[in-house]
Backbone as CSV, one residue per row, in Angstrom:
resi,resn,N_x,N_y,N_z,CA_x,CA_y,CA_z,C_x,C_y,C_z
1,UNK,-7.056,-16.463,4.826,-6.475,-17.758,4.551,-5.316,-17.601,3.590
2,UNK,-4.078,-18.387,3.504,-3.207,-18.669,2.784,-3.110,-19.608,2.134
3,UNK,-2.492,-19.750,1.058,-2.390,-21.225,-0.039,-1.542,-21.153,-0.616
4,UNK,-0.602,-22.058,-1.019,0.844,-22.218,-1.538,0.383,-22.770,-3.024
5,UNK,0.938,-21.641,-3.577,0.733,-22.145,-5.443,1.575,-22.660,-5.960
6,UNK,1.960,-23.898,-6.366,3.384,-24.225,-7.156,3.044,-23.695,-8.716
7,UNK,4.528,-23.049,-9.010,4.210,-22.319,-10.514,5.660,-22.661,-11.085
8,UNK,5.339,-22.966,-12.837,6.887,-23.654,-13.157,6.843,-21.938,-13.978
9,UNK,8.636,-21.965,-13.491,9.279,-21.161,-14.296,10.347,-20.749,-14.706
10,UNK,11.427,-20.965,-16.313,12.143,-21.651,-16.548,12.656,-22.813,-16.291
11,UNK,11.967,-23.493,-15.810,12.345,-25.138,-15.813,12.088,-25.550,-14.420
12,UNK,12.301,-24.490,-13.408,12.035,-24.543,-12.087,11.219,-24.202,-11.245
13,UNK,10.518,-25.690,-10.259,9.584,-25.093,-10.079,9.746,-24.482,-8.660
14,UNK,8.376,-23.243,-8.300,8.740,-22.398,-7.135,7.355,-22.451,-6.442
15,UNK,7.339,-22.412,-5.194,6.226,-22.140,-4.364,5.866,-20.537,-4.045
16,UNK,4.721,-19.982,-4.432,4.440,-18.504,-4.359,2.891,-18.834,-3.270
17,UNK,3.417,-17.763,-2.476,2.089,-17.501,-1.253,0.779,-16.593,-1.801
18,UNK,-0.551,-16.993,-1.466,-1.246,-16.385,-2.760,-2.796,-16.519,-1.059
19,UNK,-3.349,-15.386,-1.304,-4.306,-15.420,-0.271,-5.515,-15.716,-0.652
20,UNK,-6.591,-16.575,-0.371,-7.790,-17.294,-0.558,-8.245,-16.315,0.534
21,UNK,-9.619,-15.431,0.013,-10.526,-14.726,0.866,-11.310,-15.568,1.139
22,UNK,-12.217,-15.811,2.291,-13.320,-16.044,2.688,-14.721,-15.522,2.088
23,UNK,-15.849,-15.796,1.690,-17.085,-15.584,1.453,-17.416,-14.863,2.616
24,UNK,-18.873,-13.992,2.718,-19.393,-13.043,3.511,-19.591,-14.052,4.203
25,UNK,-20.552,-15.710,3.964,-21.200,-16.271,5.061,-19.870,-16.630,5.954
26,UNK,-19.198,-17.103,5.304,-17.435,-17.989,6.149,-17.851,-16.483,7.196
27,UNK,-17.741,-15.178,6.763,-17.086,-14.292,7.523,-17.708,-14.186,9.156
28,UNK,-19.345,-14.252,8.565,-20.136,-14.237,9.936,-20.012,-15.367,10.346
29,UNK,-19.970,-16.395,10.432,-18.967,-17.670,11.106,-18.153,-17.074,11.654
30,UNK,-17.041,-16.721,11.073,-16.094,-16.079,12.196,-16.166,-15.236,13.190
31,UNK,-16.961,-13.879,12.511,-17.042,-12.906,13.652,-17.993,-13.490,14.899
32,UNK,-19.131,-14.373,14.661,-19.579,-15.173,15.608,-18.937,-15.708,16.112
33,UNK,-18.107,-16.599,15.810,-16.978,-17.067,17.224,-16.037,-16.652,17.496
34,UNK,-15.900,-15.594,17.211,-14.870,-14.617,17.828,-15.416,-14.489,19.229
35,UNK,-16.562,-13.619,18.878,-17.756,-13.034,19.918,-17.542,-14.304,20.995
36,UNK,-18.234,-15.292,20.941,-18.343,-16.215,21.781,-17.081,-17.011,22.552
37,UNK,-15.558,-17.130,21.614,-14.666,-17.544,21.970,-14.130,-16.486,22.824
38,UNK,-14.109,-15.503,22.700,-12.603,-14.427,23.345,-13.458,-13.153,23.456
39,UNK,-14.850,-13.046,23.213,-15.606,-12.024,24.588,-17.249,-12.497,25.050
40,UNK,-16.951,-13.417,25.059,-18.497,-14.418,25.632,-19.494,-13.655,25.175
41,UNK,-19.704,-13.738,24.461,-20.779,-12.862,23.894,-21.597,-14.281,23.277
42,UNK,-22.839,-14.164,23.878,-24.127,-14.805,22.448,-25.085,-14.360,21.754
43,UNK,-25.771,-14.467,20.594,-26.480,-14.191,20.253,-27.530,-14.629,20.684
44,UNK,-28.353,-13.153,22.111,-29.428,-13.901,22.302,-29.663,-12.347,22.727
45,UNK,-31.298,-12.431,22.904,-31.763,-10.679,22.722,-31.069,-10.093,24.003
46,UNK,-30.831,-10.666,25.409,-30.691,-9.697,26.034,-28.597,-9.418,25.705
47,UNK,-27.874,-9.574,24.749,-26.798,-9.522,24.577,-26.801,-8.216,23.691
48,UNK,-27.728,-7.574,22.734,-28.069,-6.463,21.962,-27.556,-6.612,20.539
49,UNK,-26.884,-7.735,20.224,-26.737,-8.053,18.993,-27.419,-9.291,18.299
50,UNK,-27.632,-8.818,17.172,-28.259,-9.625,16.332,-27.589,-10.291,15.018
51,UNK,-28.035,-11.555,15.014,-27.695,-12.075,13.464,-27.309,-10.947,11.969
52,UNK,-28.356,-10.236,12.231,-28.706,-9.267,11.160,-27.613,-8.256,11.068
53,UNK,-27.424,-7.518,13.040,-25.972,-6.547,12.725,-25.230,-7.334,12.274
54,UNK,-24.507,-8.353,12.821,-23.240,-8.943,12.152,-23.213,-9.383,10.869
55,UNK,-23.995,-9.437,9.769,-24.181,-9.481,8.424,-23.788,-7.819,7.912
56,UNK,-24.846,-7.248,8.672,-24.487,-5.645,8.260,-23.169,-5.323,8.332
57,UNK,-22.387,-5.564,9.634,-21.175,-4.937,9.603,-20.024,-5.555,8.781
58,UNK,-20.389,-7.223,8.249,-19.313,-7.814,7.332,-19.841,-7.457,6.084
59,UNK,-21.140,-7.154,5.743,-21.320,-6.900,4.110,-20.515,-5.516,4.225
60,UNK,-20.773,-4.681,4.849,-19.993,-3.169,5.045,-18.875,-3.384,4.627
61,UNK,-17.942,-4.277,5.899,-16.452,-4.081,5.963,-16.094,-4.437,4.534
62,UNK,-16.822,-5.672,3.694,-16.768,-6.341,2.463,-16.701,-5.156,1.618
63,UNK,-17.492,-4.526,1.207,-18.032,-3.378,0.553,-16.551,-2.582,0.489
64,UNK,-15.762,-2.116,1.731,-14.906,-1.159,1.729,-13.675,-1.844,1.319
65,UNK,-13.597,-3.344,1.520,-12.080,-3.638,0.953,-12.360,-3.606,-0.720
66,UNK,-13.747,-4.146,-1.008,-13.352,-4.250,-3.015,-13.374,-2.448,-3.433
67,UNK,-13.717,-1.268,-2.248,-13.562,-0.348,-3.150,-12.138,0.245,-2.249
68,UNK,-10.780,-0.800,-3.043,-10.050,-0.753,-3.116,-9.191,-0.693,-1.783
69,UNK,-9.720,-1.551,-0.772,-9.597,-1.413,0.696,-9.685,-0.171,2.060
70,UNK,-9.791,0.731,0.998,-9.878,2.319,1.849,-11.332,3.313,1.896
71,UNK,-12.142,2.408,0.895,-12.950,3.490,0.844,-13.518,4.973,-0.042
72,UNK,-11.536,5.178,-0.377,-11.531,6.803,-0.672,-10.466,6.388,-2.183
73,UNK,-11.623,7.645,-3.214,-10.347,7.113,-4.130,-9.360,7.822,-4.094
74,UNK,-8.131,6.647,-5.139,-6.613,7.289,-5.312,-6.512,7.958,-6.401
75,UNK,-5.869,9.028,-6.216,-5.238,9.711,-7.448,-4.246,9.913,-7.925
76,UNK,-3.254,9.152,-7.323,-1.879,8.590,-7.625,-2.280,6.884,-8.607
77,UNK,-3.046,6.268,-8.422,-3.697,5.254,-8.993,-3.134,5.591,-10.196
78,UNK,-1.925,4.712,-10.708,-1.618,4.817,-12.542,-2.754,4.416,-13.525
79,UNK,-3.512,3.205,-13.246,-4.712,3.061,-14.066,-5.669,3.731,-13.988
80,UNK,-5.440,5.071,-13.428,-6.219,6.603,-13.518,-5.628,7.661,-13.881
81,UNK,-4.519,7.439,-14.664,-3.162,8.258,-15.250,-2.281,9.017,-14.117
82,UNK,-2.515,8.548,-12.883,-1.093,8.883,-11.906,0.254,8.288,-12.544
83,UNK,1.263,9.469,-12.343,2.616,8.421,-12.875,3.458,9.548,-11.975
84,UNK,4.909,8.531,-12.037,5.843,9.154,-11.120,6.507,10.014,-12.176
85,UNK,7.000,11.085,-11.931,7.500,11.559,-12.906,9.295,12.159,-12.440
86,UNK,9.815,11.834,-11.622,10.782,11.586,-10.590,11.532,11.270,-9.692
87,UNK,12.045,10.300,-9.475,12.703,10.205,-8.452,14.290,10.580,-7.833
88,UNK,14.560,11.662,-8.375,15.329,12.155,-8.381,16.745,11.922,-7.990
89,UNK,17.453,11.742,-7.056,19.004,11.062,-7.005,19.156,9.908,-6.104
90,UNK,17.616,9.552,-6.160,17.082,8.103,-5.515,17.469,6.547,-6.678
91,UNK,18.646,5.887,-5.716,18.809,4.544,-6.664,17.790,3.374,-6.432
92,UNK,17.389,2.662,-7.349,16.839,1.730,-7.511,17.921,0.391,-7.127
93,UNK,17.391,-0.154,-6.355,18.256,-1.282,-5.460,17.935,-2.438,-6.529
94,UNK,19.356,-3.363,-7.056,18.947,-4.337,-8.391,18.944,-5.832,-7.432
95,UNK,19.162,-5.730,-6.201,20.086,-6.932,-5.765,18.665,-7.996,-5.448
96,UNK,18.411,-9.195,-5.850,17.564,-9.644,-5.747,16.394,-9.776,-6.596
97,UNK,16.465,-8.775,-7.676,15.694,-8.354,-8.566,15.855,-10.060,-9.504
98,UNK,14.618,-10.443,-10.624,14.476,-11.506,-11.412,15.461,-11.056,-12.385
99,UNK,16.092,-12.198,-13.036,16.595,-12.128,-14.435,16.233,-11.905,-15.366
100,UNK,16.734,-10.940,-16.273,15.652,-11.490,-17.782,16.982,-12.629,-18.314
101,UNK,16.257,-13.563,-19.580,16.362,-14.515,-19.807,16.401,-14.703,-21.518
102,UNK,17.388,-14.641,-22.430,17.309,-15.720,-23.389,17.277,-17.277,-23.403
103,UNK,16.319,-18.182,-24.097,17.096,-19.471,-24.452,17.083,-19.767,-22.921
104,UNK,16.727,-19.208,-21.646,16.900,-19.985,-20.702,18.098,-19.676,-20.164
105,UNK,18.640,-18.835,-20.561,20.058,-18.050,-20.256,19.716,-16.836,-19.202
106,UNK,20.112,-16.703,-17.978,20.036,-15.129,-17.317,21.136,-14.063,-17.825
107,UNK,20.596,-13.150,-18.430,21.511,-11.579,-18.853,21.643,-10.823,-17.864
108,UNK,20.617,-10.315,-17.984,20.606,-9.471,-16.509,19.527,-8.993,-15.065
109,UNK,19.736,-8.340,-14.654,18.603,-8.338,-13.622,17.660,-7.411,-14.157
110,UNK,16.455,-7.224,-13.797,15.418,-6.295,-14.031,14.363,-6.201,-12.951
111,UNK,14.588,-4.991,-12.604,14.109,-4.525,-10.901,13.122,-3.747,-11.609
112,UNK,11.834,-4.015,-10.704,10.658,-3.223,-10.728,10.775,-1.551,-10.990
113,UNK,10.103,-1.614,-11.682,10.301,0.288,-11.766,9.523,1.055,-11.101
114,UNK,9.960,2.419,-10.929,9.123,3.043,-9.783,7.360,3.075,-9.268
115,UNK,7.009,3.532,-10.514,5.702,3.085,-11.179,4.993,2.101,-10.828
116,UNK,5.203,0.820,-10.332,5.094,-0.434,-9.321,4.154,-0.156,-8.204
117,UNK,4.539,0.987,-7.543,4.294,1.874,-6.165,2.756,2.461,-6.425
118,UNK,1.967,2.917,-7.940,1.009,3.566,-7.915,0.026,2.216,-8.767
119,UNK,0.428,0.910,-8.183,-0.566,-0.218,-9.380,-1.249,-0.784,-7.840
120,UNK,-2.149,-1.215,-7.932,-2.635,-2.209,-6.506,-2.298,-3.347,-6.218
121,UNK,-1.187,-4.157,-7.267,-1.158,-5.030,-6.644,-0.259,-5.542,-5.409
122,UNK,-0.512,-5.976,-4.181,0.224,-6.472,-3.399,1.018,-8.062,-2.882
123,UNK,1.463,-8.052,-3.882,2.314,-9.457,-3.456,3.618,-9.461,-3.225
124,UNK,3.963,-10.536,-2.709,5.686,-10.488,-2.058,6.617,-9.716,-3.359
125,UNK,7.592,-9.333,-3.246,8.488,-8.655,-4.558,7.745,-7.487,-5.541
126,UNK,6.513,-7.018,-5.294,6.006,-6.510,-6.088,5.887,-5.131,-5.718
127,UNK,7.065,-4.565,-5.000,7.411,-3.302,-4.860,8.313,-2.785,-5.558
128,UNK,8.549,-1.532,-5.162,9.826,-0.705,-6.219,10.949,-0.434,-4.451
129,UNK,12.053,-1.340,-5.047,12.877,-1.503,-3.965,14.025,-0.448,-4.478
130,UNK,14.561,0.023,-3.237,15.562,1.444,-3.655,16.256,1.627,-2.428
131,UNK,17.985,2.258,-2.891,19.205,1.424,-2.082,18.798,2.044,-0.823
132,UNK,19.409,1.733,0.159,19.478,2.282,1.487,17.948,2.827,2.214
133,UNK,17.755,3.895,3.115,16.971,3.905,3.524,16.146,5.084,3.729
134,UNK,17.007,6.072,2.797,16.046,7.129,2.178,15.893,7.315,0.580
135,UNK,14.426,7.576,0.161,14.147,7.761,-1.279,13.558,8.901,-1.396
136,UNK,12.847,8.894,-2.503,12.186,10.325,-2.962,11.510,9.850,-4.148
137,UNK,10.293,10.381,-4.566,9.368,9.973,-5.562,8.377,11.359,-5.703
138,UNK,8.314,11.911,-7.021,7.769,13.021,-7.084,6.275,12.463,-8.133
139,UNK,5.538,12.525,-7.939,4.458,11.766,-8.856,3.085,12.899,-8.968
140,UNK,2.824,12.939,-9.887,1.790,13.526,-10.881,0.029,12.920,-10.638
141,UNK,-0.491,13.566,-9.969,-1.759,12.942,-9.648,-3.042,12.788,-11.130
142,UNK,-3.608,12.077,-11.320,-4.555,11.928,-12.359,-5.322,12.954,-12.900
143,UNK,-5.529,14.283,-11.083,-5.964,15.085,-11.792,-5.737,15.816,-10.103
144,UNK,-5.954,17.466,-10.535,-5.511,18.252,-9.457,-6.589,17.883,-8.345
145,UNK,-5.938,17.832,-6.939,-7.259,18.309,-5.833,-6.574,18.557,-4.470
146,UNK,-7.604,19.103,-3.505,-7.116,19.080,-2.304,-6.988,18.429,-1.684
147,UNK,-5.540,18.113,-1.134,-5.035,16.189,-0.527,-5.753,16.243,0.599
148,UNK,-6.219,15.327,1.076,-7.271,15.226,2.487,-6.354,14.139,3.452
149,UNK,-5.273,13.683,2.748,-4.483,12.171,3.279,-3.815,10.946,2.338
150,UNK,-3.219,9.993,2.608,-2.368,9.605,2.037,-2.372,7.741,3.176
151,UNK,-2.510,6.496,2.257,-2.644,5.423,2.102,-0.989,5.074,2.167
152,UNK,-0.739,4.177,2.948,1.120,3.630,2.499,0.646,2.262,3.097
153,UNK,0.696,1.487,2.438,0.588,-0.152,2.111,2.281,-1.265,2.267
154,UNK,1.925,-1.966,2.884,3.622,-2.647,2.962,2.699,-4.035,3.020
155,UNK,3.673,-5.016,2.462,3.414,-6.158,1.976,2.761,-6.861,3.861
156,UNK,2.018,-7.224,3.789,1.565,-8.317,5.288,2.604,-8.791,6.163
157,UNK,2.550,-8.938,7.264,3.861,-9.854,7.989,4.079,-10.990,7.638
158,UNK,2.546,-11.540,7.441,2.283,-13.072,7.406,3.093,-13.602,5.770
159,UNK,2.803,-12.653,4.873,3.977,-12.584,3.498,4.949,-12.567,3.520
160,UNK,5.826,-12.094,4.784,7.004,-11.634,4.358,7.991,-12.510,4.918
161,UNK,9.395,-12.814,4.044,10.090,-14.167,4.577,10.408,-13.868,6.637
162,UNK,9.929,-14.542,6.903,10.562,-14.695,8.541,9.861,-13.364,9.143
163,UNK,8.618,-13.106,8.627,7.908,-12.231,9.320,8.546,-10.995,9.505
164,UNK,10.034,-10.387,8.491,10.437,-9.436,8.817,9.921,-8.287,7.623
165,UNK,9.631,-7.049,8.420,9.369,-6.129,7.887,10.241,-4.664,7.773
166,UNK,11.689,-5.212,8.064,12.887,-4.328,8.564,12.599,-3.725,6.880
167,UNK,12.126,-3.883,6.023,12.635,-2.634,4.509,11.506,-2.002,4.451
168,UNK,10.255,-1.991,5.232,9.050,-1.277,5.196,9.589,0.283,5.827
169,UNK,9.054,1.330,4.842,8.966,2.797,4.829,9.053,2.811,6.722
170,UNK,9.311,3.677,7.073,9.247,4.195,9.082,8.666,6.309,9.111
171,UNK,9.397,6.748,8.646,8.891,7.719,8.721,9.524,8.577,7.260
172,UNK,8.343,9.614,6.843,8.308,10.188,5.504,7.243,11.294,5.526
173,UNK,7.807,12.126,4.583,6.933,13.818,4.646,6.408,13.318,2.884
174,UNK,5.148,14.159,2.750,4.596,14.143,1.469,4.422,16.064,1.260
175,UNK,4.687,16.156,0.718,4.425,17.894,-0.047,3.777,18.232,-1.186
176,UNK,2.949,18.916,-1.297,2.301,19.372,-2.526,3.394,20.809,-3.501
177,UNK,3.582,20.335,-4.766,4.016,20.955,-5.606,3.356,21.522,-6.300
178,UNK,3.170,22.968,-7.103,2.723,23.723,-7.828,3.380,23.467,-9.605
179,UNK,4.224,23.312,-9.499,5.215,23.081,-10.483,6.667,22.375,-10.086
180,UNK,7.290,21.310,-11.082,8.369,20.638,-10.544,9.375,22.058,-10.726
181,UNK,10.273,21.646,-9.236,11.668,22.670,-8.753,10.905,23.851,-8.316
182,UNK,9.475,24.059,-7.845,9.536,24.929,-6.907,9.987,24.960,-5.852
183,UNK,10.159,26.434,-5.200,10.993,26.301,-4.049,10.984,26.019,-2.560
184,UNK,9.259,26.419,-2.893,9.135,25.883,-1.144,7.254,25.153,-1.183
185,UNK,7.453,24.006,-1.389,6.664,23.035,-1.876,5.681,23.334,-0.279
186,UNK,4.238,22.907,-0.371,3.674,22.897,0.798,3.700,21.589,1.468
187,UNK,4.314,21.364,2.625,4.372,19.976,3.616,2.695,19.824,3.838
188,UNK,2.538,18.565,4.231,1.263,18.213,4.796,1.338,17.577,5.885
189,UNK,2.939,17.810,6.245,3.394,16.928,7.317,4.543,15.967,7.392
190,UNK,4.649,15.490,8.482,5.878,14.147,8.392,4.804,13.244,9.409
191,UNK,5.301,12.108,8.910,4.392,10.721,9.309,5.400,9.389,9.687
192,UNK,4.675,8.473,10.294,4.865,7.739,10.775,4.913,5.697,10.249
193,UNK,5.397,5.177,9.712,4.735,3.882,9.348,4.726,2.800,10.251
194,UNK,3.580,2.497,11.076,4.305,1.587,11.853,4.492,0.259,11.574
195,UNK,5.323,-0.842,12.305,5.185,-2.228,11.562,4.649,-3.325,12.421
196,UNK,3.915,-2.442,13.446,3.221,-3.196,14.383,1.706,-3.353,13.765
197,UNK,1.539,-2.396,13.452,0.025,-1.610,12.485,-0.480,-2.733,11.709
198,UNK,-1.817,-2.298,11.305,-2.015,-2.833,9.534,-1.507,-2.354,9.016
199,UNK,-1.159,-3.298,7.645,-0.343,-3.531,6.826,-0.919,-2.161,5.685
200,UNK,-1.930,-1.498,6.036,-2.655,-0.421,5.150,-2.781,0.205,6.206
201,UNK,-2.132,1.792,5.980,-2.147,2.451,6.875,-2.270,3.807,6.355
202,UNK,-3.256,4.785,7.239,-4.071,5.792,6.289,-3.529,6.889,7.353
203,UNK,-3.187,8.167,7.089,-2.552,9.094,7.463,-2.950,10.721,6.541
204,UNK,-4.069,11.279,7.319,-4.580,12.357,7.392,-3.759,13.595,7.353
205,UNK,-4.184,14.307,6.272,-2.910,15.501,6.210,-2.860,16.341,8.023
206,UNK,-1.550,16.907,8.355,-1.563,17.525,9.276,-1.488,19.023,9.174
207,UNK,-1.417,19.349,7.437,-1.320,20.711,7.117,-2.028,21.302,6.645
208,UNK,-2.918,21.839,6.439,-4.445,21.650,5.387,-3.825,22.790,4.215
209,UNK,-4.301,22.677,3.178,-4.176,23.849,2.185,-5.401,23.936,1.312
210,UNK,-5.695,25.555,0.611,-6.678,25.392,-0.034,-6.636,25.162,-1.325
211,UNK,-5.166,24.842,-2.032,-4.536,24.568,-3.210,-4.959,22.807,-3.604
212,UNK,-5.678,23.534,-4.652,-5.353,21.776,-5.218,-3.904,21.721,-5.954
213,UNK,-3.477,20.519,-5.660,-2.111,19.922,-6.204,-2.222,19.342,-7.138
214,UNK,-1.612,19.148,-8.293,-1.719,17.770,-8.987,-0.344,17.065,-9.288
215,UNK,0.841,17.856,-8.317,1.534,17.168,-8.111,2.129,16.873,-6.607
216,UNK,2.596,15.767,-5.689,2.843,15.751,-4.571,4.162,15.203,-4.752
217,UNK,5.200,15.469,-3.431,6.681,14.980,-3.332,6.409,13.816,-1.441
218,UNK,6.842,12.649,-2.499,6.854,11.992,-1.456,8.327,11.413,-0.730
219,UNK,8.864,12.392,0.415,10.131,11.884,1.010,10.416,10.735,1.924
220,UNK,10.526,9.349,1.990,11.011,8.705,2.533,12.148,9.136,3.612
221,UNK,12.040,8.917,4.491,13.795,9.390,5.555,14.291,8.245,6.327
222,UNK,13.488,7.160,6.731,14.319,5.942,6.935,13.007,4.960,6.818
223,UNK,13.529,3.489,7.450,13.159,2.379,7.448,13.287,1.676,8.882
224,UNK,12.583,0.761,8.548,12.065,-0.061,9.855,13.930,-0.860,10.154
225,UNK,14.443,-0.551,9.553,16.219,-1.070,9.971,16.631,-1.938,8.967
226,UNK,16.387,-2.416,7.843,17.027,-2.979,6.826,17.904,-1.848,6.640
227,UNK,19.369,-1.701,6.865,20.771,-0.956,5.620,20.736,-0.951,3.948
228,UNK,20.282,-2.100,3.358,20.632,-2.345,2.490,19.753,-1.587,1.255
229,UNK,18.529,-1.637,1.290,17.224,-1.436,1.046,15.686,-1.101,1.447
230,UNK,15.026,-0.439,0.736,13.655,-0.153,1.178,12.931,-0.338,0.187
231,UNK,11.335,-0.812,0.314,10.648,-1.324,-0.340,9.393,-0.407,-0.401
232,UNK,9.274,-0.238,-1.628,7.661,0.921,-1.593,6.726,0.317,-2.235
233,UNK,5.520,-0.195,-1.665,5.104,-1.047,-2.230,3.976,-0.257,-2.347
234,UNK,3.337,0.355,-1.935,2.363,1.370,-2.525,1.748,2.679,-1.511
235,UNK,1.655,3.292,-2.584,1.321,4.628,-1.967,0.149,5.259,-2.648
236,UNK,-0.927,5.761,-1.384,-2.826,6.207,-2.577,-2.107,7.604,-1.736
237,UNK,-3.225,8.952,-2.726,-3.603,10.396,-2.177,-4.643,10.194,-2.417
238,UNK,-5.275,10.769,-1.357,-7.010,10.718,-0.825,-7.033,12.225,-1.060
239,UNK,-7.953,12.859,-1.627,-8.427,14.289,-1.376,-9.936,14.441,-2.027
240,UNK,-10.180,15.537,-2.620,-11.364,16.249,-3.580,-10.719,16.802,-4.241
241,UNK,-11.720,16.983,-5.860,-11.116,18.039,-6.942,-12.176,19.112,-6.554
242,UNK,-11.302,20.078,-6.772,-12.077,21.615,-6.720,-13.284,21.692,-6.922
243,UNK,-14.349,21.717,-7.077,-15.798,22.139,-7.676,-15.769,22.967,-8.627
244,UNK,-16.537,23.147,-9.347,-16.302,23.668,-10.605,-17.470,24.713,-10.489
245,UNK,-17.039,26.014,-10.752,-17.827,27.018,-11.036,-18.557,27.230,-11.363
């Protein structure tokens, strides 16, 4: 569900899109008439489902979005001491960015900082936007391990003005680093974002290594067709830490 929040700020007021979840019971309501609307399905014994699975499978699905929608933890997660520690000759796009403000006065703009990219929250503007349509972000994991895969999150369609998702990431390589300016970093691959997809989209290394990393290079190489800008609105590393001896 969606709900329009009016919020005053500096003097003006603005409408912000803000999502109202459903309760578990709302949920089995739904998945029940799903079933019945658009694959005739009833709940009756000779159909093989029961009241009971469809509780099971929404307390489940429930279960996996509060642990953090994936399941698997992040170690890029800044409120687990992930931080970017680079982005190297990658510009930060200001155009659109909020004002800061004396007295009600705008000075200047102030665009999200890279760092933005490793927090959970997902709302409209609450990415780290950067010019054109390749970036680079070198970031420091919380703690070393072996990457197993990699989370890239883009704001919803249903969020985004006119349903366009032209500044969402398209395709990008992630590499594990040993130390920053080594020379030949290990790929885990090049990937795909699609914008047909969910809006959370989980992408399994294609390179395996037995190195834990605790740092990864994440290359952006284009976008869904915005020129102007691209938007990184978040990025998890899924792996294991080593076992300990």
């Amino acid at each position: 569900k969606e709900a329009v929040v009016s919020t005053q700020s500096t003097g003006e007021q603005k409408n912000e899109t803000a999502i109202v979840y459903p309760d578990q019971e709302e949920l089995v309501k739904i998945v029940i008439a799903e079933l019945q609307t658009k694959h005739k399905i009833d709940l009756k014994p000779s159909s093989g489902i029961t009241l009971a699975d469809i509780r099971y499978i929404v307390s489940d699905a429930l279960q996996t979005f509060n642990e953090d929608k994936t399941g698997r933890a992040d170690f890029a997660l800044e409120a687990l001491g992930g931080t970017v520690i680079s982005i190297g000759c990658t510009e930060t796009y200001y155009e659109g960015a909020p004002y800061a403000s004396f007295m009600s006065v705008p000075l200047y703009r102030v665009p999200n900082p890279p760092n933005v990219a490793l927090q959970p929250d997902i709302t409209p503007g609450k990415c780290w936007a950067f010019k054109g349509h390749q970036g680079y972000m070198m970031i420091r994991l919380a703690q070393a391990v072996r990457v197993e895969g990699f989370s890239l999150e883009h704001l919803p369609k249903k969020l985004s003005l006119n349903n366009d998702l032209s500044s969402a990431p398209y395709k990008f390589t992630v590499r594990g680093v040993t130390r920053p300016g080594q020379d030949e970093p290990h790929s885990f691959g090049d990937f795909k974002y699609s914008d047909t997809g969910d809006s959370l989209q989980f992408f399994p290394i294609q390179k395996r290594s037995n190195i834990a990393y605790e740092i990864v290079e994440l290359e952006i190489q284009s976008n869904h067709g915005n020129a102007d800008y691209t938007c990184l609105y978040r990025i998890r590393v899924h792996g294991q830490p080593p076992k300990l001896s």
